[in-house]
Each structure stands twice: as structure tokens, then as C-alpha cells.
C-alpha positions as CSV (number, residue, x, y, z in Angstrom):
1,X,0.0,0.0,0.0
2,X,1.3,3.3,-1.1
3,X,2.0,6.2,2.3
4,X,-0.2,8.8,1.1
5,X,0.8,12.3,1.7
6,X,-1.4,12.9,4.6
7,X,-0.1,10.4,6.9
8,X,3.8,11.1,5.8
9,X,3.0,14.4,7.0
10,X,1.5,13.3,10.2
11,X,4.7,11.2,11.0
12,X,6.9,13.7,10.5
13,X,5.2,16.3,12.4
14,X,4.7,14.1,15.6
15,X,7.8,14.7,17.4
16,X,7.2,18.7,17.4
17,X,3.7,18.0,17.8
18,X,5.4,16.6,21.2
19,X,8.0,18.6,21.9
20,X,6.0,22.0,21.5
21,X,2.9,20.7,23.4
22,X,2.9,22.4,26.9
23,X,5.5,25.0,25.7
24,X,5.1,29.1,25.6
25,X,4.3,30.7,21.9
26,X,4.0,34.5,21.6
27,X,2.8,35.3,18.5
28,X,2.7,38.7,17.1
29,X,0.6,39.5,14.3
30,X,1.2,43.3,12.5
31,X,-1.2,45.2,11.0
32,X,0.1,44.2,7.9
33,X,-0.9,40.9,8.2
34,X,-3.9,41.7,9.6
35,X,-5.3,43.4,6.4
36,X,-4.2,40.5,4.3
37,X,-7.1,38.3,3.3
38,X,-4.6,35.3,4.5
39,X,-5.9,37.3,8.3
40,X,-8.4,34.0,8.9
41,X,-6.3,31.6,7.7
42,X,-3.5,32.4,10.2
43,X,-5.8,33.0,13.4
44,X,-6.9,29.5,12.1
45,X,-3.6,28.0,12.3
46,X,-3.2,30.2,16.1
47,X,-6.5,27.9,17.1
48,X,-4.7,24.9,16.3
49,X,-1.8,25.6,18.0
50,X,-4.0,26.2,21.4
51,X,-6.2,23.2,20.7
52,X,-2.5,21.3,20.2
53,X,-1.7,21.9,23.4
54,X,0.7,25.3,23.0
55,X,0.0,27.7,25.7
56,X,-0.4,31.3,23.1
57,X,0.1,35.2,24.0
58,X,-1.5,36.7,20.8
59,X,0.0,40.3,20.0
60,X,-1.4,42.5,17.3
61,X,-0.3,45.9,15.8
62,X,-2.4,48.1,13.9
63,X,0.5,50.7,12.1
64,X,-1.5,50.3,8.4
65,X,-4.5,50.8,9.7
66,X,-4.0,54.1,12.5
67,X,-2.2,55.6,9.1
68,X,-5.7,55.3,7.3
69,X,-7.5,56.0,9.7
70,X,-5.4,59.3,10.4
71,X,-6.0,60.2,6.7
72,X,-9.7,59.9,6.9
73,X,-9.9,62.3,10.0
74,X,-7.4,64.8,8.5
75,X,-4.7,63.9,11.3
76,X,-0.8,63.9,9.8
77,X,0.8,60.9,10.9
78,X,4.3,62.4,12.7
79,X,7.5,60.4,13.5
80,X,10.7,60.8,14.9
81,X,13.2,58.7,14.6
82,X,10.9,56.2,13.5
83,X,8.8,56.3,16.5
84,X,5.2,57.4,16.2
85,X,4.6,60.6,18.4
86,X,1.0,60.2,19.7
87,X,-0.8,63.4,20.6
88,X,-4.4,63.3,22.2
89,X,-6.2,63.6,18.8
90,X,-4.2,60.7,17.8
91,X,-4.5,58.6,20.7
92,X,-8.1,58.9,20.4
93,X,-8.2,57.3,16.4
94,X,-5.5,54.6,17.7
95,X,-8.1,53.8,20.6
96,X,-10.9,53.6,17.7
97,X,-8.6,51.4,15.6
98,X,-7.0,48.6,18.0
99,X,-10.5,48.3,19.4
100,X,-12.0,47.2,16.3
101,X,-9.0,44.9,15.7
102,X,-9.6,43.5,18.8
103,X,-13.5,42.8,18.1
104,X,-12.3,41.0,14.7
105,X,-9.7,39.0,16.2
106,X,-12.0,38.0,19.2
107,X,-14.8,37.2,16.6
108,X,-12.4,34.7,14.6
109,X,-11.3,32.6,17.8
110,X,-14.7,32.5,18.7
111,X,-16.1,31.0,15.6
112,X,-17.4,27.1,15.7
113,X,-19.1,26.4,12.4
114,X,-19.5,22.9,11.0
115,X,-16.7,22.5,8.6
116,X,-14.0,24.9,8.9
117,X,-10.9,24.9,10.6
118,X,-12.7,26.2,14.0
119,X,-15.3,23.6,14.2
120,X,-15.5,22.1,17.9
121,X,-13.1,24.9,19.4
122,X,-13.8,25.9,23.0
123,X,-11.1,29.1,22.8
124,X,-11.3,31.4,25.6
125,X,-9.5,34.8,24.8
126,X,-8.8,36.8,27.5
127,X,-7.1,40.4,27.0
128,X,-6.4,42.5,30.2
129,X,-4.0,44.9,32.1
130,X,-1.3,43.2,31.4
131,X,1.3,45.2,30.3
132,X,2.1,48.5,32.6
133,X,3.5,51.5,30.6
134,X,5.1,54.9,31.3
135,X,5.6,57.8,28.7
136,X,8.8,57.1,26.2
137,X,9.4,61.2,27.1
138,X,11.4,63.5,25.5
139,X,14.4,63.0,22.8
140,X,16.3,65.3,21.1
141,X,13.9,68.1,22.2
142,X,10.7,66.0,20.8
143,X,7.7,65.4,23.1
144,X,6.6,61.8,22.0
145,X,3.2,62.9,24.4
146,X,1.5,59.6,24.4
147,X,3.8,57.2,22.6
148,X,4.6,54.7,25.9
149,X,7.0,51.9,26.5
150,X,6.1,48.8,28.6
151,X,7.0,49.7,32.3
152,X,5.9,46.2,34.0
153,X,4.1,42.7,33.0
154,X,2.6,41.0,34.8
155,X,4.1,37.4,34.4
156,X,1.9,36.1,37.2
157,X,-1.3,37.3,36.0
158,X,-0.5,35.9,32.3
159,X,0.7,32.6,33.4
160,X,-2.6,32.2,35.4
161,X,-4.5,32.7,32.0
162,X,-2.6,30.9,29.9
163,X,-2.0,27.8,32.7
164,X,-6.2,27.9,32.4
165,X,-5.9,26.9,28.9
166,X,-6.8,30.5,27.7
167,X,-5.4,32.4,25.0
168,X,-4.4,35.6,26.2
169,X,-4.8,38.7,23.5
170,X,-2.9,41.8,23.8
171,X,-2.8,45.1,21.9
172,X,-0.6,48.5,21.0
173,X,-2.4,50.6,23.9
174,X,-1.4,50.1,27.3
175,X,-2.3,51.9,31.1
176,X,0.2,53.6,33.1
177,X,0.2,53.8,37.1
178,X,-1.3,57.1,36.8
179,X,-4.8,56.2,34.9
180,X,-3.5,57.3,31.3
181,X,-3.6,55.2,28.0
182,X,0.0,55.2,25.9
183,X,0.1,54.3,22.4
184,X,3.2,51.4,22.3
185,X,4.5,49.2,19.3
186,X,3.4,45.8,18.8
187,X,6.9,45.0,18.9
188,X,8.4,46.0,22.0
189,X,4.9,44.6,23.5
190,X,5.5,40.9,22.0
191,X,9.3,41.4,22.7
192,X,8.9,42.0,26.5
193,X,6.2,39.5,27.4
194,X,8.3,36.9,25.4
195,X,11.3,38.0,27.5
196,X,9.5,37.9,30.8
197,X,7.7,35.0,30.3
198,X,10.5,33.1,29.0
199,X,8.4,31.9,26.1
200,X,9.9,28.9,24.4
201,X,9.2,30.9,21.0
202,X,8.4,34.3,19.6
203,X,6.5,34.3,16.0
204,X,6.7,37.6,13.7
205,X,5.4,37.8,10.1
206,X,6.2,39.4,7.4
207,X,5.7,39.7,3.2
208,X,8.3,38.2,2.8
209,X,9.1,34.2,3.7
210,X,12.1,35.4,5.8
211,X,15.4,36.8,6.1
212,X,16.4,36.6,1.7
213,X,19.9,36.2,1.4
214,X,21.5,38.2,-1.8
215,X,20.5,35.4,-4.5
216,X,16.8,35.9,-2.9
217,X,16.6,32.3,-0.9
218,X,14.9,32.6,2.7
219,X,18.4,31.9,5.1
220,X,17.1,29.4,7.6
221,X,19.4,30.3,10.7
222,X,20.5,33.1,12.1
223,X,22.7,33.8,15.5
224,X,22.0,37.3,16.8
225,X,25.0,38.2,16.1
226,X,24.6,37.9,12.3
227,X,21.1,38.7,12.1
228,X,22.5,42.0,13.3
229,X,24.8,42.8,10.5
230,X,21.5,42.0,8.2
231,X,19.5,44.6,10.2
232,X,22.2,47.1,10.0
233,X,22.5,46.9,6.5
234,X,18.4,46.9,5.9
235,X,18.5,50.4,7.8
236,X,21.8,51.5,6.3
237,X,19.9,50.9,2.8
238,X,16.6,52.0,3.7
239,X,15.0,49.2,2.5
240,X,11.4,49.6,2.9
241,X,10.0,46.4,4.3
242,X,8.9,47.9,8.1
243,X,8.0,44.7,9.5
244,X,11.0,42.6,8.6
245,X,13.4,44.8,10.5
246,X,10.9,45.4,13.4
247,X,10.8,42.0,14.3
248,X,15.0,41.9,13.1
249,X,14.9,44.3,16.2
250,X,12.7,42.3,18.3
251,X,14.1,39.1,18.0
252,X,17.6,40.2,18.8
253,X,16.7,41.5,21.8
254,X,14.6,38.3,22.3
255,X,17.2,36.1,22.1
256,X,19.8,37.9,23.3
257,X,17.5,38.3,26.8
258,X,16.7,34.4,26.8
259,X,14.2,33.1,24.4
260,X,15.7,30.1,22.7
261,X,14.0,30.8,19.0
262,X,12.3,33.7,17.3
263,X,10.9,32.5,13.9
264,X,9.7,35.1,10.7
265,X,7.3,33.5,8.4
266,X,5.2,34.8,5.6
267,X,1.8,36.2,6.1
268,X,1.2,35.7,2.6
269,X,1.3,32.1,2.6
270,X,-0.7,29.8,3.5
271,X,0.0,27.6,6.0
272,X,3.2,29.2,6.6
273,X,3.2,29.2,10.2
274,X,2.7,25.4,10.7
275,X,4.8,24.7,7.9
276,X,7.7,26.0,10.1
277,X,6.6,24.8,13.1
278,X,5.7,21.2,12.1
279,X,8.3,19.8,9.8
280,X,11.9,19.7,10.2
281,X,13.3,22.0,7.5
282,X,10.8,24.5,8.0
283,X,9.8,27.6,5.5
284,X,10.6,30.8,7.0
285,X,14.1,32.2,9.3
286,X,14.6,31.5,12.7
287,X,16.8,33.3,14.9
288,X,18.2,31.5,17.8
289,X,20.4,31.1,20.7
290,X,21.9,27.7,19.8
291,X,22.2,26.4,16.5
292,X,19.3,23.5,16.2
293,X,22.0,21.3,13.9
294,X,25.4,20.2,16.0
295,X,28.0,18.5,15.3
296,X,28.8,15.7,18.6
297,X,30.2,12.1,19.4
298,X,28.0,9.4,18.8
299,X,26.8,7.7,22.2
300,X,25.1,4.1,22.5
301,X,21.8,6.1,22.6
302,X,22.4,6.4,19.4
303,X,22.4,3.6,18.0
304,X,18.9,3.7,16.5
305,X,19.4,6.8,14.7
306,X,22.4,5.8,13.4
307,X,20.9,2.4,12.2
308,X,17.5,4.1,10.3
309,X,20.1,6.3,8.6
310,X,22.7,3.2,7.2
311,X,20.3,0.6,6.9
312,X,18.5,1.8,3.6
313,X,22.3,2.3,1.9
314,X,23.3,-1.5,3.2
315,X,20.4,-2.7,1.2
316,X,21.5,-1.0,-1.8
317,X,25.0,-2.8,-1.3
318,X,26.6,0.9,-1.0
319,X,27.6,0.5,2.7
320,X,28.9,-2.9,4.4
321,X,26.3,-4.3,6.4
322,X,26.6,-3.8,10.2
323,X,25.1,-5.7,13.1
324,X,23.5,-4.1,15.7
325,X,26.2,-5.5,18.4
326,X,29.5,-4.6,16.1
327,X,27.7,-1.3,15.7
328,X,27.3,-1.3,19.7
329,X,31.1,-2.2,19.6
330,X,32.0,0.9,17.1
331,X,29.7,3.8,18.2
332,X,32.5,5.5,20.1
333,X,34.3,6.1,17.0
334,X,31.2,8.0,15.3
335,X,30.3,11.4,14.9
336,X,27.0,12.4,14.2
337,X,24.9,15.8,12.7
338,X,21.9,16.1,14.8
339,X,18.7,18.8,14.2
340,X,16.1,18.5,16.4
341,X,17.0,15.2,18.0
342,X,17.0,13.6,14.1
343,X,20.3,12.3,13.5
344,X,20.7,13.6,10.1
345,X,24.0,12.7,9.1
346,X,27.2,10.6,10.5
347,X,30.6,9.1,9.6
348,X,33.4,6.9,11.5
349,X,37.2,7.3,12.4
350,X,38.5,4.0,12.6
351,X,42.2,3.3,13.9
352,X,45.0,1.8,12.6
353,X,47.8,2.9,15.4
354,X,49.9,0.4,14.4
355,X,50.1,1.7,10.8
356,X,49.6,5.5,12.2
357,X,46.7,5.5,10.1
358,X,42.7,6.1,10.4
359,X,39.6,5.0,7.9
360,X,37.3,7.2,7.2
361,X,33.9,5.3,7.2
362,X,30.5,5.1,6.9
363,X,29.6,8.4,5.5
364,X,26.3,8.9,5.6
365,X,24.1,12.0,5.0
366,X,20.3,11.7,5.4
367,X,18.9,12.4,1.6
368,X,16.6,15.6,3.2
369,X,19.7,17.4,4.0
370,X,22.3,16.7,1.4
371,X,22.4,20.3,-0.1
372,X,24.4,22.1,3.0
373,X,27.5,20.3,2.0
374,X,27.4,18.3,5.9
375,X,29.6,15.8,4.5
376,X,32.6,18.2,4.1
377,X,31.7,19.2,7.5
378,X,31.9,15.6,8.8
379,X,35.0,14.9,6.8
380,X,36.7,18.3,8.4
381,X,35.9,16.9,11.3
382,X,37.4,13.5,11.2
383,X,40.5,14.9,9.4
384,X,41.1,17.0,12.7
385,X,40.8,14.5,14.9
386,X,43.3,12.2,13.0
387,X,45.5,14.7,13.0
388,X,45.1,15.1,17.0
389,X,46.0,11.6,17.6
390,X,49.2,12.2,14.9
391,X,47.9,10.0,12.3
392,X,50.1,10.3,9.3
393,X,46.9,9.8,6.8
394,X,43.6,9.0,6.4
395,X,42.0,6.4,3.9
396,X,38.4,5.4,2.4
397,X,37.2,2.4,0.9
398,X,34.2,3.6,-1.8
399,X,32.3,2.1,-5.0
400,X,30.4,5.1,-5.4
401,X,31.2,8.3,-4.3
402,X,35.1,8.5,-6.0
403,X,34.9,12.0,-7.2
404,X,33.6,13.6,-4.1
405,X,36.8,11.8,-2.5
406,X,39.2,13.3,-5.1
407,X,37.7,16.5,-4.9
408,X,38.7,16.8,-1.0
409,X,42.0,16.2,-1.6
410,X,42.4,11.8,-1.9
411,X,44.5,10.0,-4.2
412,X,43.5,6.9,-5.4
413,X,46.2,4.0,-3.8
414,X,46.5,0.3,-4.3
415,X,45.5,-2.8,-2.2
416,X,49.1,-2.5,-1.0
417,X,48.5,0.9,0.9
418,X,46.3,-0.5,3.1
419,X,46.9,-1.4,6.6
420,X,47.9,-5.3,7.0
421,X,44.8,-5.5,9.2
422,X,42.7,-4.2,6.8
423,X,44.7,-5.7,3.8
424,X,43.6,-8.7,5.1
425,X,39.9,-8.0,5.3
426,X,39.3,-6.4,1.8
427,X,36.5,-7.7,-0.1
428,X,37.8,-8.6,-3.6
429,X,34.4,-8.9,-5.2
430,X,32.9,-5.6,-4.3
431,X,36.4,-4.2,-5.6
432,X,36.2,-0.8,-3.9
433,X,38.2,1.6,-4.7
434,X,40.7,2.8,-2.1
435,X,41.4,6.8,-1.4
436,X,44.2,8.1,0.8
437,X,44.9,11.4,2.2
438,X,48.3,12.6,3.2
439,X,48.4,14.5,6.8
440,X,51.4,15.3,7.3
């Protein structure tokens, strides 16, 4: 019977079905992505999350629409420095504006109708006082009035919603301690709750289906420190995509403050946000604290994952078979590529001390991943360590991957080269071909 697609994409998407169940999402949707017709399908996807288990802090901006809605009541939208300077006039159309957001957002959640996405969904949305702010003041001789920054969250009040199995929905207009309402970006509001939560995750979205590199391909990973250098040279070039280097901003200072992974998907596409949540590769940039590939020793925990990812090359007669016990034997002299506790690629050192010699074995990359060049990175890694324990050179039995050997540096060698040990164990009717590499 042939796997359909349906149920392929159900296995694959089990073990982050499991890992994220339980965990803390903030997700912060921008006006921009609110006026996209996509709007339902996303708060969709947000339901499914919640109803997965995935305890959600829902944070909308509303910059598009307060700028219409400015124009229609004859009120000049001002900015300094980027920063929206809120007078009383204005504060009073932002009110109108993030209020109605609010009722539309609230209306979607609650939605149960037979046959959509919602059907059978018991959501409760809360939205409260949960963010404290104080006036951002004066700069540079410019009274921002009524443009606030978050002063205080309240962590415990949130986690008491959210441990309640409610969603918890939160806007850009915020009280102070003295009674007054302050006009605050979507970002810093998503940034700081994530941050003082210590959400497992912070969600942004944007036109585009990430961070583009400069051939236009979405980069995958980021470390703060590099998505930096990206935002500095968005603002140095003035590109004008707004919500990619807010949440560039946001996530820095997310990560940088303790929240593991901040992810930027499309708004635009559908299905973009479980897409990156739900299978390994994912579809939009994340930036993160720790890289979700490493490079490690094997351990015999491993074993399994090393065995799912030889066994299908054995049965093709590319790899040697291996038992289970010699491969209990050998696992020490492994290294693996793991990404989200798949083991995605490995290879073997073994030793020849007695010839001051090491194999290079077992090269295996799983087929998913085999564009990132994590082969070289396996085989840099091996060669290192041979050269640690003062091998003189490496070699590599192969009948199928020659070229890729000669293009790292091998020469093709005789039976003779080998090791007597393994002189003595060469398979004469699978007549690989034998690759050495000179260390020294």
C-alpha cells in the first residue's frame, strides 16, 4: 500500500507535535498581516496551535490601519526617529482602531461552524491589564506625548490565564500607574512579554518568507550576532519592508534576553506558520540562541538513529552491512549531525595505530539534508581529529562516491597501501576503490 501524503505528514510532524505541546508561543501578528485576506487563515492556524496543546500570547499591531484611519480624520501621521509621536487627537483614532481589531480578532477565535478549521473549538480569549506603561518622554527636544514603552508585566497574572488553557490577547495601547492610556509598538509589546515569560518561542510575520539572502533564498538560521549585520544593512539601505526589521529588532533583543527561538514566516502564505513549526526543514528564518543542527560524538543512545540512517544504503549494497552489536562495539568512533534530535548525518574514524593510520567510514548524509554540503563538514571533522592523535593519513574504501573523495584532496592507492589489518579484510568482489589522504 502506497503512504499517502497525509499520513507522511503526520509522522513527520509528531515529534514537534510533542515537543512544543505544553511549551510558551508569543505570537505577534502586525497590522500588515492583519489586512491580508490570508488574516483567517492564520488565526486558524493560532486555534490549532491552542487546541495542540501550546499555551499562546496573541499580539497585534495596527501601524497600516492608525495611518488610514489618520488620513480619513485629516490627522498627519508624525515620526521621529521612526517612532510614532501620539498626541491626544491621535491617541483617540488609535483607541478607535486597536479596538476594532480586537472585536475581529475576538470574533475569529470564537467561531465554531461545522466544517472549517474552527469547528469544535472551546477558545477562551482573554485580554487585560497586562502590560504596565510609562511615557517614552522627550528625545532630542521631541515630546513623544503619548507614545509609551512597557513599564511592568505582569508574568503572574498571564501565566494564570494561559495555565487555564486561555489564549491571552494583547494590543498596542497600554495603562500607566497614573490612569493614562499610551500608544506602544506591537513589537516591544510581544518582545517584552516573550522576554519575561521566557516563552519557548516568539512568532513575527512578514511579506516576505524570511530573512532573503543576496540570491533571494529565505536563510534558515540566524545567530544574533549575524542577524545584526543584516538589520544594519536593511536600515543602512533603507530598504522599505517595516516589519522585517521590526521583528529583526525584536528578536535580537529576544534572544539575546533568553528566548531560545524567534521564527519570521510569511503572512502571505498559506500555511506558513505550521509549515515552520511542524516539519523539520521548516519555511521561514529562525533566529536562535543555539544552533538546532550540532556536530557531537555518537553515544550508544544512538544507536537507532544511526541504524535508520545506514540501513536503507546496506540494502542497496553501497555500505557494508553492520550488526546491531558490532555497531554497539563501534559507536564511540562516530560522529553524528543532529537537528532536532533527528540524526541527520554521520561518519566513522576508525584506527590503525599500528600503521599511524585512520579509515574514514561510513559516510552517511540523510537524503533531506544533502544540499548544505554536511559531508565536508563531517570529513573536516574526522580529518582533525586524525591529525590530533598524529595519524600520518587518512583512507576510504568507496564504489560510489570517487569523485567527491578526489575532490577533497584523496589520491587513489593500491590494495598495498592498506593497513595489514585491513589488507587482510578487503572484499575482492565488491572491488572498492581505495582513497588516501596525506596528513602530514
Amino acid at each position: 500500500m502506497r503512504t499517502t501524503e497525509l499520513v507522511d505528514g503526520f509522522r513527520h510532524s509528531a515529534p514537534y507535535v510533542n515537543a512544543h505541546r505544553g511549551k510558551t508561543f508569543v505570537v505577534m501578528l502586525g497590522g500588515e498581516a492583519l489586512a491580508q485576506s490570508q488574516f483567517r487563515a492564520i488565526i486558524n492556524d493560532v486555534a490549532l496551535l491552542h487546541s495542540l496543546g501550546i499555551k499562546v500570547v496573541l499580539v497585534y499591531g495596527a501601524r497600516p490601519q492608525i495611518d488610514a484611519a489618520l488620513g480619513s480624520n485629516n490627522i498627519a501621521p508624525a515620526y521621529h526617529n521612526g517612532v510614532r509621536i501620539t498626541d491626544e487627537d491621535t491617541l483617540r483614532v488609535i483607541k478607535q482602531v486597536a479596538g476594532a481589531l480586537q472585536f475581529d480578532i475576538t470574533a475569529r477565535l470564537s467561531m465554531s461552524l461545522s466544517n472549517t478549521p474552527m469547528q469544535g473549538a472551546q477558545i477562551n480569549l482573554v485580554s487585560g491589564n497586562f502590560v504596565i506603561a510609562q511615557p517614552l518622554g522627550i528625545d532630542d527636544g521631541v515630546d513623544f506625548q503619548l507614545s509609551g514603552k512597557v513599564r511592568r508585566i505582569d508574568v503572574e497574572g498571564l501565566r494564570h490565564q494561559l495555565d487555564k488553557n486561555c489564549i491571552v490577547l494583547m494590543g498596542p495601547i497600554a495603562a500607566s500607574v497614573t490612569g493614562e492610556s499610551f500608544n506602544l509598538t506591537a513589537e516591544e509589546v510581544a518582545t517584552q512579554v516573550a522576554i519575561k515569560l521566557k516563552a519557548d518561542k516568539m512568532i513575527g510575520f512578514s511579506a516576505q518568507s524570511g530573512i532573503l539572502d543576496s540570491n533571494g533564498e529565505v536563510i534558515a538560521e540566524l545567530m544574533p550576532t549575524d542577524a545584526q549585520q543584516i538589520l544594519d544593512r536593511l536600515e543602512a539601505e533603507q530598504q522599505p519592508c517595516i516589519g522585517t526589521t521590526a521583528f529583526l529588532k525584536a528578536s535580537i533583543d529576544a534572544c539575546r534576553n533568553g528566548v531560545p527561538r524567534c521564527h519570521l514566516v510569511s503572512y502571505l502564505e498559506d500555511g506558513a506558520l505550521l509549515q515552520e513549526l511542524f516539519s523539520r526543514e521548516g519555511i521561514g528564518t529562525q533566529i536562535v540562541t543555539e544552533s538546532a543542527e550540532r556536530l557531537r560524538r555518537a553515544t550508544i543512545a544512538d544507536i537507532g538513529g544511526v541504524l535508520n540512517l545506514i540501513r536503507p544504503l546496506e540494502e542497496q549494497g553501497i555500505l557494508v552491512r553492520r550488526s546491531r552489536e558490532q555497531l554497539e562495539i563501534e559507536i564511540e568512533q562516530f560522529m553524528l549531525i543532529e537537528r532536532d534530535g533527528l540524526v541527520i548525518g554521520c561518519a566513522a574514524l576508525y584506527p590503525f595505530e599500528e600503521d599511524n593510520a585512520g579509515e574514514f567510514a561510513c559516510l552517511v548524509v540523510h537524503p533531506d539534508y544533502r544540499d548544505a554540503d554536511r559531508g565536508s563538514l563531517l570529513l573536516k571533522n574526522i580529518i582533525n581529529q586524525a591529525r590530533v592523535r598524529g595519524y600520518g593519513r587518512l583512507f576510504a574504501l568507496t564504489t560510489r562516491s570517487i569523485h567527491w573523495f578526489l575532490e577533497h584532496g584523496f589520491n587513489i592507492v593500491e590494495v598495498d597501501a592498506l593497513p595489514q589489518k585491513k589488507k587482510q579484510l578487503y572484499n575482492y568482489q565488491r572491488r572498492s576503490k581505495i582513497l588516501a589522504l596525506d596528513l602530514q
